[in-house]
N, C-alpha and C positions, 0 to 999 in steps of 0.2 A: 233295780232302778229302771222306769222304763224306759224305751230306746226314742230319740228324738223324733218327732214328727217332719214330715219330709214334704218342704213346699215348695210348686214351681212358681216362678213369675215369670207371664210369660207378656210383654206388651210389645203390641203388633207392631208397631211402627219399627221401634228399634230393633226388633227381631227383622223381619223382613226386608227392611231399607227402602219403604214406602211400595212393594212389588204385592202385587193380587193376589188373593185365594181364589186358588181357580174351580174352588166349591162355593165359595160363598161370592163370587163376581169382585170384578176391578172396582176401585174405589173410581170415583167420577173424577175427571178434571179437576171441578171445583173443589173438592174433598183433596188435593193434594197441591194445595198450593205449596211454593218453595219457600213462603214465610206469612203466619200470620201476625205479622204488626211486630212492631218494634226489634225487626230482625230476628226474632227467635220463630226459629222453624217448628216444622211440627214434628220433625226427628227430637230437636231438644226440646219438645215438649214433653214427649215419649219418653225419652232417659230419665228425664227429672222424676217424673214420675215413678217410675220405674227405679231409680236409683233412692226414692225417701223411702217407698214401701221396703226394700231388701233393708234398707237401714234400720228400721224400726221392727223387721224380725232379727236382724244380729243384735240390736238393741236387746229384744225381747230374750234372749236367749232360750234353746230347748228346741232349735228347728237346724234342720240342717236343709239347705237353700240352694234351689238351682235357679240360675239366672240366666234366662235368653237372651243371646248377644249379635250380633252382628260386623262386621269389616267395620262400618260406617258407627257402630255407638258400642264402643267395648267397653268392658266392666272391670273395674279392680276396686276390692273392699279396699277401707281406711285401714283394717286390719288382717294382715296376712294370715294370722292365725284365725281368720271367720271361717265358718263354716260352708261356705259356697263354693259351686260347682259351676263356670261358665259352659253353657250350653248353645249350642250354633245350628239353626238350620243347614241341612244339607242342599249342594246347590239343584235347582229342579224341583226341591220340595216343599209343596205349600204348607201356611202355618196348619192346617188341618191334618196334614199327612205328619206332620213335627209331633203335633198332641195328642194323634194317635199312637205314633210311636212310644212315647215318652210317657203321658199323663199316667198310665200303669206303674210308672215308677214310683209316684207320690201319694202321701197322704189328702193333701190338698193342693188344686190348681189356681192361681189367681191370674186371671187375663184381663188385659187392659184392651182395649180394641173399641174402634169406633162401629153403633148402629149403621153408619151409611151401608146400602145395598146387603142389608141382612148378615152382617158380618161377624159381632157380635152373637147375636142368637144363634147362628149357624156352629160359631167353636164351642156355645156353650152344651148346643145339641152332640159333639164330638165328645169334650171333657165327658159328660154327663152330669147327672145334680150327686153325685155319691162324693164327687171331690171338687165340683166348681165352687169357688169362693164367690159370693156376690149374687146376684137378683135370678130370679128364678127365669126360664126360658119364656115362660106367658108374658112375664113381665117384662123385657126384654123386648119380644115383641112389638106389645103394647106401645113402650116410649120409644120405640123406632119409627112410628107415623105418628106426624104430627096431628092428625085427622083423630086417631085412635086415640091417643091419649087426651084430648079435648072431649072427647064425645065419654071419654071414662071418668075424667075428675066433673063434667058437668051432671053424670047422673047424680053424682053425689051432692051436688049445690057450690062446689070447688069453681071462682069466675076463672072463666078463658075469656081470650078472646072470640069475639064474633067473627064467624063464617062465613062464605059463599059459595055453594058446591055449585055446578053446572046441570042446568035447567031451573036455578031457582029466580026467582023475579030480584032484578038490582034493587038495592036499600034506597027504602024513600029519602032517606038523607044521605047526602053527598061528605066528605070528607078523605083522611086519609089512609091509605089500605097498602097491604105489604103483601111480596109475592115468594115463595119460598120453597126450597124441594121439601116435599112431605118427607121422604126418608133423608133429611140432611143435617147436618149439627152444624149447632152453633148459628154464624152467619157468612155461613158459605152460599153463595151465588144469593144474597137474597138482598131483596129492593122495596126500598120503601114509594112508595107513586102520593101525589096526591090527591089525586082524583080517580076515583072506582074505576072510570070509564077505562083510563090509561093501566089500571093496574087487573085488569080482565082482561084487555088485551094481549098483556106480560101473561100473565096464565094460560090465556086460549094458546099461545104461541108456543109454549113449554110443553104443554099438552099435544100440541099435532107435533111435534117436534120426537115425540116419545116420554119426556121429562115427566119424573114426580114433581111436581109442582102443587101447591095447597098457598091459599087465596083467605088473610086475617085482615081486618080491621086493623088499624096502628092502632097502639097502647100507649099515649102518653105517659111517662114517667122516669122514678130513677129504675136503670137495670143494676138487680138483686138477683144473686143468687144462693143458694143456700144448702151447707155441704149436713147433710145429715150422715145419722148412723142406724139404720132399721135393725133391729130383732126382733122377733116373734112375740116378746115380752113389752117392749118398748121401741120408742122413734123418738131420738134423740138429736135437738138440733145444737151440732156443732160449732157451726159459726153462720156467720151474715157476712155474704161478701158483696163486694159491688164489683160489676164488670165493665170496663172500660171501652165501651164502643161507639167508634165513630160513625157519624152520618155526613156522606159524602155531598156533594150539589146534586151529581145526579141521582141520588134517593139510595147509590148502595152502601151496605153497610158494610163495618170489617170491624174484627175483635183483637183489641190490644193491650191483651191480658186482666189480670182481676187482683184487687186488693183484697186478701183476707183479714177477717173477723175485724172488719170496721167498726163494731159496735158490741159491748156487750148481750149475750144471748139472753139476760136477765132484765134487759131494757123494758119500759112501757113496747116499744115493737116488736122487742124480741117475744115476748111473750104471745103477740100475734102471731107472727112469724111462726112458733113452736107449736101453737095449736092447728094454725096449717098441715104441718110437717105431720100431724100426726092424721089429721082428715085425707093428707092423700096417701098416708101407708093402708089407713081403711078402703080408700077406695083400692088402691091397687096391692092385696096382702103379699103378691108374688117378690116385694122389691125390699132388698137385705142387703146386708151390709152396707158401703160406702155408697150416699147415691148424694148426685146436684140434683136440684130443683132449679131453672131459670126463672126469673120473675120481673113483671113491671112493678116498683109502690108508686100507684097514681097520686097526684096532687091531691084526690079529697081522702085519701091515707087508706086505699084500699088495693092489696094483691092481687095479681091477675098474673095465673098461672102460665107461663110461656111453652117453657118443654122441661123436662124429664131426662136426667142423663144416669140409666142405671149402670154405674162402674165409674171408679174414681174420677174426678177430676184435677184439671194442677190446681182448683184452691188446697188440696191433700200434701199439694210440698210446703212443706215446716209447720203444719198444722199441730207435730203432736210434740213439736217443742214448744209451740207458742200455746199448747193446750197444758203441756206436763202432763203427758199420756200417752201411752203407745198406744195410737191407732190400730198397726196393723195386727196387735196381740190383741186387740180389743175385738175387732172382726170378726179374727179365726173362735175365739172363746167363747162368740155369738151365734156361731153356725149351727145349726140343729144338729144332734145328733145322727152319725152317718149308719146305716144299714150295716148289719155284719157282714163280715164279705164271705162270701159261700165257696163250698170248694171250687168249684169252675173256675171264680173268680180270682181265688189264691193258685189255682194251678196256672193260669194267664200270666199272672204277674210273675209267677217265678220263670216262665217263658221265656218272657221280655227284657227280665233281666240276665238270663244266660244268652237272649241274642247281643246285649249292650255290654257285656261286663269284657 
């Protein structure tokens, strides 16, 4: 019988207690607000998270699970007898110095962590692709700037939003335009203006300031987003959510959560929606496993790609009750086959585990 495959979860937030990787840079200000919308922090955003995935490989049974905990979001299975390991950063050591230590110990690593300030592609560069669960480091990248990934689904004929980099002539037609950290998620520090003039200046400002900032046209419409399942084989869309975001007076916005699978995936939209999902896995091959897509559907019934979130998001909690499916076994069974591990690689491991055991 072979011996269970051995996965960590490791997501940033609740591991860490919202503190920096002092290799990948502090999360910004905006990026740590003490709550987005309706009182749920982005600590319990992270657990939830973090607490459906571990559910759905004790669900899946055949893995034995380590789970990254912290003082601030601790862990106890529904059953004692599960298969899990609470795991704790040590204090003084960043989540990078943690997954160095450790990710030798598993089969597969899954990390949950936000793109802001390269944070994301930076542990995925640590795990390495031999055990990372989830979207490749290019790709990663890629949906880290909002600039990159517009300029990536556009070669492919994929609409974004329209642009305005600096030095280029203002748009002959006047209207309303949004101002947003390039490396930011979600709608953290960003601003809707309605007049160019006012929202170049928001830009010019961010810019001498130091800020990522990146400068779209508004997108009229409903906010869509959409939880897919990439493999190599297929791009599979799993639901259609809608996100619940307010527009403030003075033009800022803020996110107060998302309703999942609003609609069947088999609808006259869904069907749209699907052939999307599958144009931007061609555009960008790097992006696997669990990925959101943000989107406007504009009033004359057409997508307009917003951003790109390669690694779970919370439409992922209770998706695979309300699918009748284990997600998180669906992932791992998706993952390309890993490299044999060479001797150096099995002498390491067995290193690491007589320094832990």
């Amino acid at each position: 019988m072979p011996a269970p495959e051995r996965v960590l979860v490791f997501e940033f937030i609740s591991a860490h207690g919202l503190g920096a990787d002092e290799s990948a840079g502090q999360l910004s200000t905006a990026a740590n607000p003490t709550s987005t919308g309706e009182g749920e922090s982005l600590l319990q955003q992270g657990m939830a998270m973090r607490d459906a995935i571990v559910a759905d490989l004790i669900a899946a049974g055949g893995y034995e699970i380590g789970v990254t905990t912290s003082d601030a979001a601790p862990f106890a299975a529904s059953d004692p007898t599960a298969p899990c390991t609470t795991l704790t950063v040590l204090a003084g050591e960043s989540p990078a110095a943690f997954l160095t230590r450790l990710a030798p110990l598993f089969d597969h690593v899954w990390v949950v962590a936000p793109e802001t300030d390269g944070i994301l592609a930076h542990l995925c560069r640590v795990v390495g692709p031999r055990r990372w669960v989830g979207c490749s480091e290019d790709a990663i990248v890629i949906c880290s700037s909002k600039r990159a990934t517009r300029d990536a689904l556009a070669a492919h004929g994929i609409a974004v939003p329209a642009a305005w980099q600096a030095g280029e002539a203002a748009p002959q037609t006047d209207g309303a335009w949004i101002v947003k950290p390039d490396a930011g998620a979600g709608t953290q520090d960003t601003r809707r203006h309605a007049r160019f003039a006012d929202a170049r200046a928001d830009f010019d400002a961010r810019r001498r300031a130091g800020r990522s900032a990146t400068l779209e046209r508004w997108v009229e419409g409903e906010p869509l987003s959409l939880s897919l399942l990439c493999r190599s084989d297929r791009t599979e869309l799993l639901s259609i959510n809608r996100q619940r975001i307010e527009l403030a007076v003075d033009g800022t916005l803020s996110y107060h959560g998302v309703d999942t699978d609003i609609e069947p995936t088999g609808s006259h939209r869904g069907g749209q929606l699907a052939e999307l999902a599958r144009r931007i896995r061609a555009a960008m091959p790097g992006l696997a496993g669990f990925v959101g897509v943000d989107l406007a559907w504009t009033p004359e019934g057409r997508p307009v790609v917003i951003e790109i979130n390669p690694r779970p998001t919370c439409a992922y909690v209770g998706l695979s009750r309300r699918l009748g499916r284990n997600l998180a076994a669906d992932i791992l069974a998706g993952r390309e086959p890993r490299p044999a591990s060479s001797p150096i690689v099995r002498a390491s491991e067995e290193a690491v585990t007589e320094q832990t055991a």
